[in-house]
Structures are given as C-alpha cells and as structure tokens.
TIFIKE-175069 format. One record per residue (C-alpha): x, y, z. Coordinates in steps of 0.5 Angstrom, whole numbers, padded with zeros to 4 digits, always signed. Example, Ala and Ser with C-alpha at 12.3 -4.5 7.8 and 13.67 -1.06 7.14 Angstrom:
+0025-0009+0016;+0027-0002+0014;
//
This chain:
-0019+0040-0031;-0022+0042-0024;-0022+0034-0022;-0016+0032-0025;-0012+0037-0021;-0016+0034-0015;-0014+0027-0017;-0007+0029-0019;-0006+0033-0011;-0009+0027-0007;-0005+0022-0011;+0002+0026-0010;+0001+0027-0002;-0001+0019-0002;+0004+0016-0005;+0009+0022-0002;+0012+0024-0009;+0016+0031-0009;+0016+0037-0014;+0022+0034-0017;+0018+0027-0018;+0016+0027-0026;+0010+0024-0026;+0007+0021-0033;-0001+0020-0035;-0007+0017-0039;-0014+0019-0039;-0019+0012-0041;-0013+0009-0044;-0011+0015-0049;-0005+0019-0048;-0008+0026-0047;-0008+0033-0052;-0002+0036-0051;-0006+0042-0049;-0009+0038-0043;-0002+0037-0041;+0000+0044-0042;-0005+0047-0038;-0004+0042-0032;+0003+0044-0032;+0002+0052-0032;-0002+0049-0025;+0005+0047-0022;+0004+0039-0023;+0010+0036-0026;+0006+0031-0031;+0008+0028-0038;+0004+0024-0043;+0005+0017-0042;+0007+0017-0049;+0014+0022-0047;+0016+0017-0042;+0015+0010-0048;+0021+0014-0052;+0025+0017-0046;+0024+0012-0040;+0024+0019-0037;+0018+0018-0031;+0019+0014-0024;+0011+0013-0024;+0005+0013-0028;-0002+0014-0027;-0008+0011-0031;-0014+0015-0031;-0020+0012-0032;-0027+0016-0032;-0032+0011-0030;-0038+0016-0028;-0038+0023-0033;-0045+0026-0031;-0042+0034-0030;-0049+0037-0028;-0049+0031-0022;-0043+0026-0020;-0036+0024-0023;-0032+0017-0021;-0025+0017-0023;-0021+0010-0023;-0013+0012-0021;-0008+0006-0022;+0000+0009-0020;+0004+0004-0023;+0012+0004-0021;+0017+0005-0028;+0023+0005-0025;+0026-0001-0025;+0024-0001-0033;+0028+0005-0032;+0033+0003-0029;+0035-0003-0033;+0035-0008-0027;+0027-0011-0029;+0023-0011-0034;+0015-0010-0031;+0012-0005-0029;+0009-0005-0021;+0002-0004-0020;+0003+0000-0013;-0004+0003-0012;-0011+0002-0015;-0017+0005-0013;-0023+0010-0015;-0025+0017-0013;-0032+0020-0012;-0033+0027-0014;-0039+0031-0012;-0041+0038-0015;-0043+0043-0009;-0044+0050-0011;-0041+0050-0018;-0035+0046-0014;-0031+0039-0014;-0030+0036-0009;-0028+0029-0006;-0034+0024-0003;-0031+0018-0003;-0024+0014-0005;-0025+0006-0006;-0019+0002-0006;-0020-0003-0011;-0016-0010-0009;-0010-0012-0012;-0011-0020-0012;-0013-0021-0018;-0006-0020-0021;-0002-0027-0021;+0003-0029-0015;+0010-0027-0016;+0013-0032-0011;+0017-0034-0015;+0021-0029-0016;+0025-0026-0011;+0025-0017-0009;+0033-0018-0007;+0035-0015-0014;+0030-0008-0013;+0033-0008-0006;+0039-0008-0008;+0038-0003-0013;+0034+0001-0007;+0041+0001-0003;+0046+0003-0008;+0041+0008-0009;+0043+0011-0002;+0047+0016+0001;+0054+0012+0002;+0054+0013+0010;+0047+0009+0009;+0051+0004+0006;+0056+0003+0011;+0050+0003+0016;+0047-0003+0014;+0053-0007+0012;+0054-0006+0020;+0048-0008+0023;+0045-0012+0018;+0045-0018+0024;+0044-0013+0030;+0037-0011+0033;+0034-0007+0040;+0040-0004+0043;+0046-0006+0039;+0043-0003+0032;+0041+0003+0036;+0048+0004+0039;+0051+0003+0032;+0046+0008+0029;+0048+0013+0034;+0055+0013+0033;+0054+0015+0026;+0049+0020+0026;+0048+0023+0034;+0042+0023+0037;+0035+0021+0034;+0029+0026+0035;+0023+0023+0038;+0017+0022+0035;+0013+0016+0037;+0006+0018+0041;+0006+0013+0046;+0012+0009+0043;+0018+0010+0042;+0020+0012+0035;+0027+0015+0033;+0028+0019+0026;+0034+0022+0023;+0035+0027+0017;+0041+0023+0012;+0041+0026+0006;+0035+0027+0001;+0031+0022+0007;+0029+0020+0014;+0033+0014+0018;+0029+0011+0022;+0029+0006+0028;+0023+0003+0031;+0022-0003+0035;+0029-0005+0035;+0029-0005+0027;+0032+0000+0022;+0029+0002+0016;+0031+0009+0010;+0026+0012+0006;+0028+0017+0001;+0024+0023+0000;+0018+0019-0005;+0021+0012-0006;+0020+0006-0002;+0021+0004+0005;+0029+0000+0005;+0030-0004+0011;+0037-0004+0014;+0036-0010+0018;+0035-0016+0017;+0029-0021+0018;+0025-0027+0017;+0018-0028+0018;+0015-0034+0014;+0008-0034+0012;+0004-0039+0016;+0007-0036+0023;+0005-0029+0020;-0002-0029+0018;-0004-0033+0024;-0001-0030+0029;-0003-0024+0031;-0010-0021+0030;-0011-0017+0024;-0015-0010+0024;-0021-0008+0020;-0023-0001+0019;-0028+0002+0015;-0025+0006+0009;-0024+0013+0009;-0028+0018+0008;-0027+0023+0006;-0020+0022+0010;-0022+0019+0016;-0022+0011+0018;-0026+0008+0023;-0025+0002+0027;-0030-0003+0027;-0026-0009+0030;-0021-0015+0030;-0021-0022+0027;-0017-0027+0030;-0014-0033+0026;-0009-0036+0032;-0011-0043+0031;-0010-0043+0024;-0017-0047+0023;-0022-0043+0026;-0024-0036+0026;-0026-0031+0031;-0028-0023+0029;-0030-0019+0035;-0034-0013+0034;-0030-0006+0037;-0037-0004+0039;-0033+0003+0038;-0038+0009+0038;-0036+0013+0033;-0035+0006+0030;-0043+0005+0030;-0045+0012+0027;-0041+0011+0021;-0043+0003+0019;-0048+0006+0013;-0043+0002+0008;-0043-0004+0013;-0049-0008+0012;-0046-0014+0007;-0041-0014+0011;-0039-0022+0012;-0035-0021+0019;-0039-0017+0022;-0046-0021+0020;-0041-0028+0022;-0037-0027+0027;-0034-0034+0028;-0033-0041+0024;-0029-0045+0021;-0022-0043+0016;-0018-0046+0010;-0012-0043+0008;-0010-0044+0001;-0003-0042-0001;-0002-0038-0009;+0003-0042-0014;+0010-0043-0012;+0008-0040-0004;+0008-0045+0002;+0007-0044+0009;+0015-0043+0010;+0015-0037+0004;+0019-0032+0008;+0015-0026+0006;+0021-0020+0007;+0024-0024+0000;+0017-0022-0004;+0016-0018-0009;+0011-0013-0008;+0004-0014-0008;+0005-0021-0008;-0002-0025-0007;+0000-0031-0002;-0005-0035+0000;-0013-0034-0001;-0017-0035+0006;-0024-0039+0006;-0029-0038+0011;-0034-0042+0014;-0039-0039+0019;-0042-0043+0024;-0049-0041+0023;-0049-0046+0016;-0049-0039+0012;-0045-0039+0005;-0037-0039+0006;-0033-0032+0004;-0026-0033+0001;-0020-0027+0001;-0013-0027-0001;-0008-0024+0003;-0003-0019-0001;+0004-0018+0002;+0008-0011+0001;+0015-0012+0005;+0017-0005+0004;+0012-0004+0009;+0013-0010+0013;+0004-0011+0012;+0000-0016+0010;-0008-0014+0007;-0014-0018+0005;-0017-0016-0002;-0021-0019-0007;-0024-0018-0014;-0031-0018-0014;-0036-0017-0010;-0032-0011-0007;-0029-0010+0000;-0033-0006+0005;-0028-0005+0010;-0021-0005+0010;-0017-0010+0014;-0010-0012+0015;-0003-0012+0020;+0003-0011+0021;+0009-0017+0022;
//
C-alpha cells in the first residue's frame, strides 16, 4: 500500500492531473480487489479498477502496474505505463494512447519506502503512426476549451511575435511574467492557463495536453538536424544532470561534446556504456519509419510517433549504435529511445 501510494503521488504530479481526474488501474495485468481499491481511496486518491472503466468509459487515463522486483525485506521495482482513454471515450478514436512508460526503484530505509530511482523505458518499440494525422484530437482539444480560446485561435492562427501578442492582450489584458531570463507570458482562462512565449501561443487545461494556437510547420529532416540535441542523466531521484550536446547539422556526420560540467562529472556512475560519451564523433545515417519522409511535418503527427531510426558510426572503427527518434507535438519536442539495451542518458530538443 506504502509504494503503490508513492507510485500513485509521483504519477498524479507528472503527468499534472488534478483531484477530479479519475484514474483507473492494474496490478500485473489483474484488475486489483475491491479492497485495495478501497483503501487507496480512503488515502484521497481518486482511482477505480481498470475493469470499471471497460463498462462505464468512466477514466481519462489509465495506469498499468507491474511489480518487476518484489523483495519486502530489501528492494521492490514498479514498472507504470499511463495510457490516455479519452479519445475512446469520447468516440473521436478507437486506440488507446501510450503516453508514458517507466519503472520505479524503491528502497526500504528504517522500515520505510521511498524512491531511489525512476528509469524511462522508451517508446520506439511501438509502430510509427505517420500515416495518421492528430488534427481530429486537436480539434476536439479546441472545441474542448473555453469559447474565448476558440475566437482566440481562429484569429491568430496565422499570426506570430507582436502581432499574436497584440491579439492576445486585447482579449485578455496584460500577461504576468514568468520567464527566468526570458520572456514568457501566461494567462489564467478558464479551468487552464494561456500562454505566450517565443512568439507562439499555446493553452493547456488543468491536466490535459499542450493546444497550440498558432500555426506552424516544421518538417522532419530540418528539425532533427537542425539544431543540437541535449543529453542529461535521468533524474534521480528528481534531479538531472547535463552531460553534454550532440550535433547532427550536416545531416551525415555527428559531433557530441562533453559538457565537462562539474556536478556532471560527480554523477556519471551510470554512465559508463555510454555510446556518445566513449564515441564522440563518426559517421550517421538516417532512416526514416514507414510512411515518414524527410518532409513529414511533425506538428500534424500523432503522439509519440517514431519518425526516423539514426545510426552511428564511430570514427574509432568501433561497432555502430542506432536510435529512433520519437515526436511529441504537444510538446513540440523531439527524443532519442530505444528498446534494448536501455538508455543511460536522456537526450532530446525542442523545434
């Protein structure tokens, strides 16, 4: 009860749900007893077995629990995915959306559970969807939001910079300011926040997704190469760690440089299979997924989409490494991911 309460907490402020969030579960792919049920409710999380939500439509997500290590004198290792049920519930889709997969480490100290580590298990192992298109979920999105947030991206669709922000302060009055050395201004509307940074709109209700209100177009081959990405170790239990950047620019040949950062180096115990870190530079090749083309606009995509694999080559003669590179638009970000063996580091970018 101890650790699935903890798995429950960490999960509810990652993915930013709020108390009227109803959230369905498993354990090891069982529904779990009505009296687990209960009693994780009597600790004020609003949960249902997952078995409630296949006759009523009733959760927005679902979390699949999976003991991977069960030693209560020692250690125990919880693998959560969150999946997103809406747009089943909503009749607008008819897939479930994987939106979150990884596995916690917990360690008994003095009779109590806590976290020692949470491991992000990638996505890429799950077919690419570039054939499909997320406009029908975005629309729903829209039509999903306050009627002033609707007039509002109707209007500055095709605006960017001053001119969208013009439009926004006419609606809405002054921004607050909560950029630490940039720029970035929010709005409360409604049950979610507006805001405007970069010269880009976007709406976020309280613990759904990002709704971009401007439009743009970045196609796949410009994006991934374009501009470095950043590797950080992944957080432990919070905190993450620079360790460097890895540049694709010439679209043929990579380049990582070391961040050499201090508190970098004191915390690279993980870090020693590291491809990038042991081969800095070489050759890459880019293989882009089934229906995906160098021209694939990426903010069209559905959700954790894997667009591209990437191959690389060290310079030194030493066997090539490949990753596929996984889009998620509502985030306007791209990641690295692979199966097996699993990553060390964390590494991706924004576009």
């Amino acid at each position: 009860m101890e650790v699935l309460s903890i798995v429950l907490t960490s999960e509810i402020k990652a993915n930013n749900w709020t108390k009227s969030d109803l959230i369905c579960f498993s354990v090891n792919g069982l529904d779990p007893s009505a009296k687990l049920v209960k009693s994780l409710r009597q600790r004020n999380f609003n949960v249902r077995s997952s078995a409630e939500w296949t006759r009523k439509f009733n959760c927005g997500f679902e979390l699949q629990l999976e003991y991977t290590q069960f030693d209560l004198s020692r250690s125990i290792k919880v693998r959560s995915k969150v999946v997103d049920l809406r747009e089943i519930n909503n009749g607008e889709g008819d897939l479930a959306l994987l939106l979150k997969d990884g596995e916690y480490s917990f360690q008994n100290v003095g009779g109590k559970w806590s976290i020692s580590e949470y491991i992000v298990k990638p996505l890429a192992s799950y077919p690419s969807n570039c054939g499909r298109t997320n406009e029908q979920s975005a629309g729903l999105a829209l039509r999903s939001s306050p009627a002033s947030i609707q007039t509002l991206a109707e209007e500055i669709r095709d605006k960017f910079g001053d001119e969208a922000e013009a439009a926004i302060v006419r609606h809405f009055g002054a921004g607050r300011d909560v950029g630490s050395g940039l720029r970035i201004l929010q709005w409360d509307v409604g049950a979610g926040v507006l805001t405007f940074s970069g010269g880009l709109a976007s709406f976020q209700m309280n613990g759904g997704r990002v709704l971009w209100l401007t439009a743009t177009s970045n196609k796949a081959l410009q994006a991934v190469t374009g501009s470095g990405f950043e590797m950080t170790t992944p957080p432990s239990p919070q905190m993450k760690y620079w360790l460097g950047d890895l540049d694709l620019k010439t679209g043929s040949t990579y380049k990582f440089t070391d961040s050499r950062e201090w508190e970098s180096l004191h915390h690279r115990e993980k870090q020693t299979n590291n491809f990038f870190l042991k081969h800095p530079e070489g050759l890459l090749a880019i293989r882009f997924a089934p229906e995906c083309s160098p021209d694939t606009v990426l903010e069209r995509l559905p959700e954790a989409t894997v667009l591209c694999s990437l191959t690389f080559f060290p310079a030194d003669g030493s066997p090539e490494a490949m990753f596929d590179i996984v889009v998620y638009p509502s985030e306007r970000r791209l990641r690295f991911a692979r199966e097996k063996p699993q990553l060390e580091f964390l590494m991706d970018k924004g576009w």
